[in-house]
C-alpha positions in Angstrom: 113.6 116.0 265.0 117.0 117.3 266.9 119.6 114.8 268.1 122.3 115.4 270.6 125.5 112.3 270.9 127.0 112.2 274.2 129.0 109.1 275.8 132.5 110.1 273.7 136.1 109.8 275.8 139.3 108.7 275.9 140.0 105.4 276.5 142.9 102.7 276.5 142.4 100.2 273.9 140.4 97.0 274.9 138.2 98.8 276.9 134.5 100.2 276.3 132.1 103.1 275.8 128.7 103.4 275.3 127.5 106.5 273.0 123.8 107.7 273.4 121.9 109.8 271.1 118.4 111.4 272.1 116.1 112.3 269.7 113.4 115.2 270.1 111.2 116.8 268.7 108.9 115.2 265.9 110.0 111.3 265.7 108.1 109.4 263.4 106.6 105.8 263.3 109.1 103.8 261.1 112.1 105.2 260.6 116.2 104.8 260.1 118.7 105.9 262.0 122.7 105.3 261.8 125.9 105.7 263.8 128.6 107.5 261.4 132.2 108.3 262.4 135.0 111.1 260.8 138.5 110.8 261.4 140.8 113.6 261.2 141.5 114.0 257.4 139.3 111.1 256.5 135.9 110.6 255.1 132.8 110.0 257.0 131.8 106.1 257.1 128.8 104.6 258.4 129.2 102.2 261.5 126.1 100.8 262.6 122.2 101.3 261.4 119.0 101.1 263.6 115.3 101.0 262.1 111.9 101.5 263.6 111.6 97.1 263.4 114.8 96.5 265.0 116.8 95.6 262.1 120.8 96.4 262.3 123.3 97.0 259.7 127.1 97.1 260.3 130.1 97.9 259.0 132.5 94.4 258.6 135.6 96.2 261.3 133.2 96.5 264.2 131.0 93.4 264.0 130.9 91.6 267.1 132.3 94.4 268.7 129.4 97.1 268.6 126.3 96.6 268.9 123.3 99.5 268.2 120.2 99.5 270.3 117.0 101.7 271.0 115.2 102.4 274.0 111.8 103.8 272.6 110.5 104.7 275.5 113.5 107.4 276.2 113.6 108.1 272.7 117.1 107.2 272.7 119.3 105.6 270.5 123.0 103.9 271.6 126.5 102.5 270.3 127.8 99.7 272.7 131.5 99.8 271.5 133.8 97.2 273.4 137.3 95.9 272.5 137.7 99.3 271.1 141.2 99.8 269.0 142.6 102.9 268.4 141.6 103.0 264.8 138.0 103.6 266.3 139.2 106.9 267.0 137.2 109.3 265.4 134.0 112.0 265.4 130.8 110.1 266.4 127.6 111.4 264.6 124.0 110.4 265.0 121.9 110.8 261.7 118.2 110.1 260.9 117.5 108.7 257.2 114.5 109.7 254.9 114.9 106.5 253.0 113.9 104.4 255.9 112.9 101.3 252.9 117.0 101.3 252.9 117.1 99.9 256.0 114.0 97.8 255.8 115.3 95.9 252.5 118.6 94.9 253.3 121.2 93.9 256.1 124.2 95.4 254.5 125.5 98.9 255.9 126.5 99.4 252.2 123.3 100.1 251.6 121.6 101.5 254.6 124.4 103.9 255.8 124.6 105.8 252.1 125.3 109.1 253.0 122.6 110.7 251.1 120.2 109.4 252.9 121.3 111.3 256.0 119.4 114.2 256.4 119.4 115.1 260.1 122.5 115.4 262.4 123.5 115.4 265.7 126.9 117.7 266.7 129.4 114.9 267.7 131.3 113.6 270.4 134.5 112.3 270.4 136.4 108.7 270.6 139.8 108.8 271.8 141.5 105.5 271.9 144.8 105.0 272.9 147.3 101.9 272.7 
């Protein structure tokens, strides 16, 4: 499976953007998939997970203000970010999981966003949020 992230800008904080990553290739029946973020000199974190029964995980700073969705049919996954701050800025990556029981045991990104698990990436696109 490939995945290409676009959506990213620059916006003023308060406002909103909606990040969409489209999947190709081979996409199997159940599966895991997660929204990461990388800010300059900082680790990569998980923001949001997605699997194939609809269950979400997320990360406590964006909770009630992303939400993660799928649309099957266009084989596209998206990040509705709204009230954005500007310590949202950051890298955006798409990632597809092999441990796809992660996300099917448990609600807490803790444990379906581990790193690891990660195995397929998309290249990125950027959030720029100014004050």
């Amino acid at each position: 499976v490939q995945l290409v992230e676009s959506g990213g800008g620059s916006v003023q904080a308060g406002e909103s953007l909606r990040l969409s990553c489209a999947a190709s290739g081979y996409t199997p029946v159940t599966y895991c998939m997660g929204w990461f973020r990388q800010a300059p000199g900082k680790a990569r974190e998980g923001v949001a997970s997605f699997d194939s029964d609809g269950r979400t995980a997320y990360r406590d700073s964006v909770k009630g203000r992303f939400t993660v969705s799928k649309d099957s049919a266009k084989a596209t996954l998206y990040l509705q970010m709204d009230s954005l701050k500007p310590e949202d800025t950051a890298m955006y990556y798409c990632a597809a999981s092999s441990a796809t029981y992660r996300c099917a045991d448990s609600s807490n990104y803790l444990t379906t966003m581990m790193l690891t698990d990660y195995n397929v990436w998309g290249q990125g696109t950027q959030v720029t949020v100014s004050s």
